[in-house]
C-alpha positions as CSV (number, residue, x, y, z in Angstrom):
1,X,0.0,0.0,0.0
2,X,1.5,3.4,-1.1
3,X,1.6,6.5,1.7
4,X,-0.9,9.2,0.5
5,X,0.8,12.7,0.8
6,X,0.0,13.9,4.1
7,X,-1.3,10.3,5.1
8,X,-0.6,7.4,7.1
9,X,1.4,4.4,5.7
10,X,0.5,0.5,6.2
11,X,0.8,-0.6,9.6
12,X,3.7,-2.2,10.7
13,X,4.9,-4.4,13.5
14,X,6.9,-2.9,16.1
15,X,10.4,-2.9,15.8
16,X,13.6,-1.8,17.4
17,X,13.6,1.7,16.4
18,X,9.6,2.0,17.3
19,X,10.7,0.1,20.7
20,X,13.7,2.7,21.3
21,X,11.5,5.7,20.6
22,X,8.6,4.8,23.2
23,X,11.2,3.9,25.7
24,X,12.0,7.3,25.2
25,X,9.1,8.9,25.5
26,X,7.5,6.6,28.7
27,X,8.1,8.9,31.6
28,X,5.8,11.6,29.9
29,X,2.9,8.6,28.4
30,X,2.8,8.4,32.2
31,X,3.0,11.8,33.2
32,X,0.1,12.2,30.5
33,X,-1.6,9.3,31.8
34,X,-1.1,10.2,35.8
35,X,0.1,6.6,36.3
36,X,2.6,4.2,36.1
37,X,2.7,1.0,33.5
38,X,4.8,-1.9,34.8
39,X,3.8,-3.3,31.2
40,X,4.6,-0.5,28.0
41,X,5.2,-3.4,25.3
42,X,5.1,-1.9,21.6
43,X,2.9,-3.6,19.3
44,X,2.6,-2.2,15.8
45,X,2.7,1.4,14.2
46,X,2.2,4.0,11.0
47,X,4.0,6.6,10.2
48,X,2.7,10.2,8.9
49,X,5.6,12.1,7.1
50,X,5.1,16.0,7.9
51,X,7.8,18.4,9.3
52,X,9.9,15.5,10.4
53,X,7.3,12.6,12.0
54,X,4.6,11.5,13.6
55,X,4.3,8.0,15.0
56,X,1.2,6.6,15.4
57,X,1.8,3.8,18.0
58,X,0.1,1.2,19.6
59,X,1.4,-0.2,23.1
60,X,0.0,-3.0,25.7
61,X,0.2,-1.7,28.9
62,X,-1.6,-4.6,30.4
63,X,-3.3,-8.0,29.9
64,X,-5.8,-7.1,27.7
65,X,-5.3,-2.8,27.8
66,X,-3.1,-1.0,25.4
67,X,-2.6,3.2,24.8
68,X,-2.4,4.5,21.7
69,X,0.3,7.3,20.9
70,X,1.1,9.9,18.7
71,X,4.8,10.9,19.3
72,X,6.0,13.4,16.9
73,X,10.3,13.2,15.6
74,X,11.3,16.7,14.6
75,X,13.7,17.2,11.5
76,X,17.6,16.4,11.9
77,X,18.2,20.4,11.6
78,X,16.1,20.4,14.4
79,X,17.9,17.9,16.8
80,X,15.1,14.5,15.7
81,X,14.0,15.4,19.1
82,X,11.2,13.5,20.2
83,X,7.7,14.1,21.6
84,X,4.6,13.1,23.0
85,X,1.8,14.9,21.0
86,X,-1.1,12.9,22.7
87,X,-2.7,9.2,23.5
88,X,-5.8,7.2,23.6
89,X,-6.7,5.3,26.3
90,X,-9.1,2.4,26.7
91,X,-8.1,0.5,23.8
92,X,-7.4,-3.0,22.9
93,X,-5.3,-5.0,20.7
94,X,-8.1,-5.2,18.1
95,X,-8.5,-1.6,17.7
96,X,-6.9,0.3,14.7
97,X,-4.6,2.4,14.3
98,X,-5.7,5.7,13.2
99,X,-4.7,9.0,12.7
100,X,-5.9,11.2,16.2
């Protein structure tokens, strides 16, 4: 499946980059979220290219409970620093991904 300009891609499974980069961004997901996760396990993702990128990423943060996140990777000339732009709560594995 091609990326529409200004659209997500396909979804993909998590891998290590997606790992590394909600590792990263954890302490504010639950600073967002006003708790802690003792479970934060990436699961899949799309990607939306835009001035640098967001990540649309799906995480289990319990048995049958995962968060959805949008974390947003600035341009290189910017320092790729990342961000949390926001979640969803309350979803599960079956849920899609989509663009929030």
């Amino acid at each position: 499946m091609a990326m529409m300009c200004g659209g997500t891609g396909a979804v993909k499974p998590a891998d290590n980059e997606i790992k590394e980069i909600c590792a990263q961004v954890k302490g504010a997901v639950e600073d967002h979220a006003k708790k802690s996760y003792s479970v934060f396990e990436p699961h899949s993702y799309k990607t939306q290219v835009v001035a640098g990128t967001n990540y649309f990423v799906k995480v289990k943060v319990d048995d049958d409970s995962h968060v959805h996140l949008r974390v947003h990777k600035s341009l290189p000339h910017a320092g790729s620093a990342l961000s949390l732009h926001s979640m969803q709560h309350d979803k599960t594995e079956a849920c899609p991904i989509e663009h929030f």
